[in-house]
N, C-alpha and C positions, 0 to 999 in steps of 0.2 A: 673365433674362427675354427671351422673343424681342421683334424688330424688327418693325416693321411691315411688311417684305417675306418675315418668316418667319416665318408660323403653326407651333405645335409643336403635335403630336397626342397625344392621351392616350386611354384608356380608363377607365372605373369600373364595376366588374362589381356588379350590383345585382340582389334577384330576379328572374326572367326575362330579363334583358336583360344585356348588354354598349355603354354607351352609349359613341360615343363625342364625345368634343369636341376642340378647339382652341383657345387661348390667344394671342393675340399683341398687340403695345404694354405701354406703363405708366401707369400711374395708376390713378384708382380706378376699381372692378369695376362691367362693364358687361355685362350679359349680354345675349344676342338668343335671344331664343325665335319660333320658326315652326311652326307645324303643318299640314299636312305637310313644309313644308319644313324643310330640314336647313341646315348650315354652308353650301354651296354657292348657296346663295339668296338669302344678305348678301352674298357677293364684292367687288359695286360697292364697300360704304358698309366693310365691315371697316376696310380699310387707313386711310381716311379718321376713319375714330372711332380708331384703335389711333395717331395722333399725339396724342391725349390721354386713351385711357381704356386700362385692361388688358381688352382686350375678349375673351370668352368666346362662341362659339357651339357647339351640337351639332346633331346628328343623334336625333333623337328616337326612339324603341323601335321599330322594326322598317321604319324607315329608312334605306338605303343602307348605311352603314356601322353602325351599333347593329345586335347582333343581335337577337335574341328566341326564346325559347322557346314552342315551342307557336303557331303565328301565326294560330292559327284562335282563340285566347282571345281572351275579351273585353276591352276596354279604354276603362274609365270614365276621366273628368277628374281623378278625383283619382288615378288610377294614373299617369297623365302629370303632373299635379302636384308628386307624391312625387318623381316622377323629377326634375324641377328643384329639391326640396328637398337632394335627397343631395346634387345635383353641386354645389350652392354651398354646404353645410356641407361635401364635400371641398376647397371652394376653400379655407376658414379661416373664422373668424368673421366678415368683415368683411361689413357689411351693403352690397346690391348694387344698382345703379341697374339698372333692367330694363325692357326695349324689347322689347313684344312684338306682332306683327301677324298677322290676321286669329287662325284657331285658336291663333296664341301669345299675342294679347291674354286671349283668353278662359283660357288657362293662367296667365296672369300676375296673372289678375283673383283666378283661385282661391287660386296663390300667396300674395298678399299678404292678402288674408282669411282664408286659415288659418295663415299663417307670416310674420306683418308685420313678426319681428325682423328676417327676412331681406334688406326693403325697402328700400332708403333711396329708393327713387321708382320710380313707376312709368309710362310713358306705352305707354298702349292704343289699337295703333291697328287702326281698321280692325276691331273684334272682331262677330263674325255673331249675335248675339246675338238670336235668333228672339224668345223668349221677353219680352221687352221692348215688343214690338210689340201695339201692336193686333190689327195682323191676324194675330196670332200663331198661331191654330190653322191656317187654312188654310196659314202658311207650313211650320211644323212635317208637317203632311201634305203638302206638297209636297215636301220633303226626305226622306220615306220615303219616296213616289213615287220620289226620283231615284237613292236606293240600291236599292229594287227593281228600278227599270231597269237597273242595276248589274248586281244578282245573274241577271234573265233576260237581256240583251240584250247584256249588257257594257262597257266601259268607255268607248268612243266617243259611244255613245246616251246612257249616263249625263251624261258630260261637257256633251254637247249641254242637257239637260235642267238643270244645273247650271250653264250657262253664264248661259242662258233664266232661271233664277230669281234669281240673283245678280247678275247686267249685268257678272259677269268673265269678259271674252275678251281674248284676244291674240290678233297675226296673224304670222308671220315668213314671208319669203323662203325654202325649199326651194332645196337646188341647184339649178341651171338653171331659175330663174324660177317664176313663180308665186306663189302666196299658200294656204296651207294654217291652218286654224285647230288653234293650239296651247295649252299651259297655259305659264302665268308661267314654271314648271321648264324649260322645252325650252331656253331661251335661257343656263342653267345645267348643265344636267347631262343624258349621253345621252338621246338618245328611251329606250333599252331600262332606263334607269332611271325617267324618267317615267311611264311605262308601269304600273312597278313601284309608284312613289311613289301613283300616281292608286288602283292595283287596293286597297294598303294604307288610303290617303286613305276611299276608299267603303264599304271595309268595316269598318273600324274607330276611324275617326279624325273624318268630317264629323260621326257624332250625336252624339256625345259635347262637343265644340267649338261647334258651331255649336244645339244644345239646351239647354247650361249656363243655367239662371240664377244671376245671380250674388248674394252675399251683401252685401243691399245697409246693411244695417245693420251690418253688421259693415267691411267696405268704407268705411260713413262714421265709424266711429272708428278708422280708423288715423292716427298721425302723418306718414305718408309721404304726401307728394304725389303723386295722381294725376292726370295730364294725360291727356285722350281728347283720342282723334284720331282725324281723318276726315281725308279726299282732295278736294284741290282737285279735282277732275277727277271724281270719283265721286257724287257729290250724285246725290241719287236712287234708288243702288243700295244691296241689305238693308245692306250691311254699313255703309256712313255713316246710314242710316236709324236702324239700333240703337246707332250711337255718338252719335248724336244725342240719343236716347233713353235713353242711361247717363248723359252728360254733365247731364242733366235731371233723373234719382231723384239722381245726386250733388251736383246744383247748384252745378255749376261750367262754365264755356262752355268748347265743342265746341274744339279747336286744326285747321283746314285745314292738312293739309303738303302741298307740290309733289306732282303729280300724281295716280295714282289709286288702285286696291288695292294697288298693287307699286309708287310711287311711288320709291322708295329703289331701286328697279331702274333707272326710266328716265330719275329727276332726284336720282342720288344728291349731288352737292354742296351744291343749296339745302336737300335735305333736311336732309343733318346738319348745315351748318350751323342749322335750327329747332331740329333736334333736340342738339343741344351747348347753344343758347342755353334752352333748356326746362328740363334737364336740371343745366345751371347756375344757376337761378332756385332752385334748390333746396339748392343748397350751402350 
């Protein structure tokens, strides 16, 4: 088994796709699910989960390293689904504690309502879940709105447009000074993959994730614990508004972890320490 300072890389070729993931620690199976992000966007918190969990991250179908077939096809939630169902029936039978944020809560959600053998807990955080809201038509057409600005204007204007609807921005330091507005990815993985991640992100990844309704009846008869989660720092913004909003059809209260969308980015130690003690509530 690798060490916590040495993720092993693997592949599992699946239709369309070649996923790939990474493995490292021991203990029991912890998986991290992101959409769009990939393995490189847990960094901070891996090492720090992999001294107690056998923690598993990937790269999702037509992200960085996963290939894909065909990249102009469509891709519903349950075809990203399926994808997390293979890779943890290739992991072995053992049922898997699962951490999944923003688009990878709303994966996680589906996960465990269609394959709750798979579960042994799940905590969702941060998941965009439109559909849950009130205001849910306007937001729903506001998110076509921002992939059509996509498809005319391009990836910049979109962003902007998705920044504006979401309240997620980041800002980084540029060489030689400055401040330039970026995505959560930059501060992970090149610009010219971000790039790459975002043009994927828009066209094939935010409606599907951020449109899911989830099964909410189905979701209240599993055995696995669900823990939603929201960001200390993000109150306000859709995606604590909809987890607000799931934690409420589930009837069970909202969990705040350290900071804001990407919390596990900018305050990974109190994070996982929540998230261990969460996680262990459940053993």
């Amino acid at each position: 088994m690798a060490t916590t300072a040495d993720p092993t890389e693997h592949t599992l070729d699946l239709p369309g796709t070649r996923l790939c993931y990474e493995t490292s620690g021991t203990g029991p199976l912890l998986l991290l699910v992101g959409a769009p992000m990939g393995s490189r966007g847990f960094a901070t918190i891996t090492p720090l989960l992999a001294q107690h969990f056998t923690v598993v991250t990937y790269d999702p179908r037509g992200i960085l390293r996963s290939t894909v077939e065909g990249p102009d096809a469509e891709v519903t939630l349950d075809l990203l689904t399926d994808d997390v169902h293979h890779l943890l029936a290739a992991l072995g039978s053992e049922p898997a504690y699962v951490f999944g944020s923003s688009g990878g809560a709303s994966i996680g959600l589906a996960l465990l309502a269609r394959y709750p053998e798979q579960v042994r807990a799940l905590v969702a955080h941060e998941a965009p879940l439109v559909e849950l809201l009130p205001d849910s038509e306007q937001l729903s057409s506001s998110l076509e709105e921002v992939c059509q600005t996509y498809a005319d204007d391009g990836r910049n204007e979109a962003l902007k447009k998705y920044a504006a609807l979401t309240g997620v921005e980041r800002f980084s330091r540029p060489p030689g000074g400055g401040r330039h507005e970026v995505t959560d990815l930059e501060s992970f993985t090149p610009p010219a993959d971000v790039r790459a991640i975002l043009d994927r992100f828009f066209l094939h990844i935010l409606r599907p994730t951020a449109l899911y309704r989830p099964d909410l009846s189905a979701l209240r008869a599993v055995s696995a614990r669900i823990v939603v989660a929201g960001g200390t720092t993000s109150k306000g913004q859709l995606s604590h508004r909809s987890s607000t909003a799931l934690a409420g059809e589930l009837g069970t209260a909202l969990v705040d972890f350290p900071g804001d969308h990407t919390g596990f980015q900018g305050e990974p130690e109190p994070f996982v320490s929540l998230l261990r003690q969460v996680l262990m509530e459940t053993a």
